[in-house]
C-alpha positions as CSV (number, residue, x, y, z in Angstrom):
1,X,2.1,-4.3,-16.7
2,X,5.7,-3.9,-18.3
3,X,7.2,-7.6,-19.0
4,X,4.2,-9.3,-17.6
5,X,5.0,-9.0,-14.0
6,X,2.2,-8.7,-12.0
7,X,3.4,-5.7,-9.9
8,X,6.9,-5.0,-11.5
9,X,9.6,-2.4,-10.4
10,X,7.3,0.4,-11.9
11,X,4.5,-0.5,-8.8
12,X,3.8,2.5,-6.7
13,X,1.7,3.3,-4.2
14,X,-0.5,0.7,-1.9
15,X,0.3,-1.7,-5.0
16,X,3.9,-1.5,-4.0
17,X,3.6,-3.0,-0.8
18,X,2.6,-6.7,-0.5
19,X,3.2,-7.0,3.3
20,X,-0.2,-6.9,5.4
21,X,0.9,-6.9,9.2
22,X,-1.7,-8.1,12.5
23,X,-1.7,-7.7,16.1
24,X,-0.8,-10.1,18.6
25,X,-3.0,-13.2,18.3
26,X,-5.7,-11.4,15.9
27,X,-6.4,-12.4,12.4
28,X,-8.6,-8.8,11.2
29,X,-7.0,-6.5,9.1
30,X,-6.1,-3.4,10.4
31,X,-7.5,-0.3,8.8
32,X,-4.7,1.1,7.7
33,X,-4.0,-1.8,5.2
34,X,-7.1,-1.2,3.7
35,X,-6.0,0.5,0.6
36,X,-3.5,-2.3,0.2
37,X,-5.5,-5.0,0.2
38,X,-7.9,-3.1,-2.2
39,X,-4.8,-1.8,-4.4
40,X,-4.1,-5.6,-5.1
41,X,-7.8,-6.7,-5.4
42,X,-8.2,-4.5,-7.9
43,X,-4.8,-5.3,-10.3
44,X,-6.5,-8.7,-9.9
45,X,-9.7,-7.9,-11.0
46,X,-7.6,-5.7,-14.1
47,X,-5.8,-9.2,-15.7
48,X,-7.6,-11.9,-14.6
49,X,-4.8,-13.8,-15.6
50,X,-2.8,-12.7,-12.9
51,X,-2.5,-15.0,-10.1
52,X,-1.6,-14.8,-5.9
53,X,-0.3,-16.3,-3.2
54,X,-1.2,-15.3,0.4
55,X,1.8,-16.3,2.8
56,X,0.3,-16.3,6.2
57,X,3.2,-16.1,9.2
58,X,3.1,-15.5,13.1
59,X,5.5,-14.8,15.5
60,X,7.1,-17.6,17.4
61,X,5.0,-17.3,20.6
62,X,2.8,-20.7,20.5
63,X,2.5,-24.1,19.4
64,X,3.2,-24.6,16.3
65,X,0.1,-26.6,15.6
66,X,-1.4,-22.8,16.6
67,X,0.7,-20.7,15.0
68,X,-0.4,-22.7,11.6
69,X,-3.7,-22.4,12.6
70,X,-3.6,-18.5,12.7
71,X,-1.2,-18.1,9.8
72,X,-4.0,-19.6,7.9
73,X,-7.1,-17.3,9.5
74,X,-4.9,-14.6,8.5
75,X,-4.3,-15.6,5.0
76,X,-7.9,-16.7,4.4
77,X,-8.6,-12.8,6.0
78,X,-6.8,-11.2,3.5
79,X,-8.5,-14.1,0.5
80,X,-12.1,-13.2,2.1
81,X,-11.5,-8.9,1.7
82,X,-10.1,-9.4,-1.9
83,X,-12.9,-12.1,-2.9
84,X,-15.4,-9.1,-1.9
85,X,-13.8,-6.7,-4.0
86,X,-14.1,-8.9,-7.0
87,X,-11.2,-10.7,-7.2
88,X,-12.0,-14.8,-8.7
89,X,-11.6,-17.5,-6.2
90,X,-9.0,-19.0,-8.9
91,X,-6.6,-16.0,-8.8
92,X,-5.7,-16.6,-5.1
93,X,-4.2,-19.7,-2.6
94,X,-3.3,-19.6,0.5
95,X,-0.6,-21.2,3.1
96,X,0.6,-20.8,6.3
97,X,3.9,-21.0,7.4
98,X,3.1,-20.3,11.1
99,X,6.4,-19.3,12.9
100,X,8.4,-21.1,10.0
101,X,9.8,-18.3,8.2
102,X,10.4,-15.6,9.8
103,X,11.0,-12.1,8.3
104,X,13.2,-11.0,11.1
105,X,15.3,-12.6,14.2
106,X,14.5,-11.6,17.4
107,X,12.7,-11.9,20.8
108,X,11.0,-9.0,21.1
109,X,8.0,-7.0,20.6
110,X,9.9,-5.1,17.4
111,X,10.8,-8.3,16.1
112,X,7.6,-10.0,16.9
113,X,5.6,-7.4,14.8
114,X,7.2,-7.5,11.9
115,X,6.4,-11.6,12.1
116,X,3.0,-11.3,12.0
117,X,2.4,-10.8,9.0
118,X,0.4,-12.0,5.1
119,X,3.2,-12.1,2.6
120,X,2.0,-10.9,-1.1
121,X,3.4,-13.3,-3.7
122,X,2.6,-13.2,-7.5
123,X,3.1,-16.1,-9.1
124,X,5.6,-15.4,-12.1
């Protein structure tokens, strides 16, 4: 890719978006962030120098002790589906910020959703 960004400006498509979103409480991916998970999977697989970072986050509803807990299942979800399209064990970490950092204020169900959520980084 252009400058040797891992996904760069020019990304389109499932490879654009490197948010994965879960129900309440759940750690599966849901179907329709299928072809995202496999879009990224398979840049990895394409420069194996590439490398990511799976942000797990929850909502605020739980301990904190649990909310780490499931950041982590849900990272490790998204490690697990990518690992068995390919991608090397090296190219990915995990880390769970639980309720931490959340991606938008709020105590509701809108808000909630868009908390619950694997965060896509590339390291630079």
């Amino acid at each position: 890719m252009e400058g040797g960004s891992a996904t760069g400006a020019n990304a389109t498509g499932a490879l654009a978006r490197k948010v994965i979103y879960f129900d309440f409480d759940k750690s599966e991916i849901k179907p329709e962030f299928a072809d995202v998970v496999l879009a990224h999977a398979r840049n990895l697989t394409s420069h194996p120098g590439f490398k990511l970072k799976l942000e797990g986050n929850t909502d605020e509803r739980g301990t904190r002790e649990y909310n780490i807990g499931l950041g982590e299942r849900r990272a490790q979800a998204v490690r697990r589906a990518m690992m068995l399209q390919g991608v090397a064990e090296s190219q990915l970490t995990t880390v769970s910020f639980g309720a931490e950092r959340p991606a938008v204020e709020g105590d509701d169900e809108a808000a909630w959703a868009q908390n619950r959520r694997v965060e896509l980084v590339y390291a630079p």
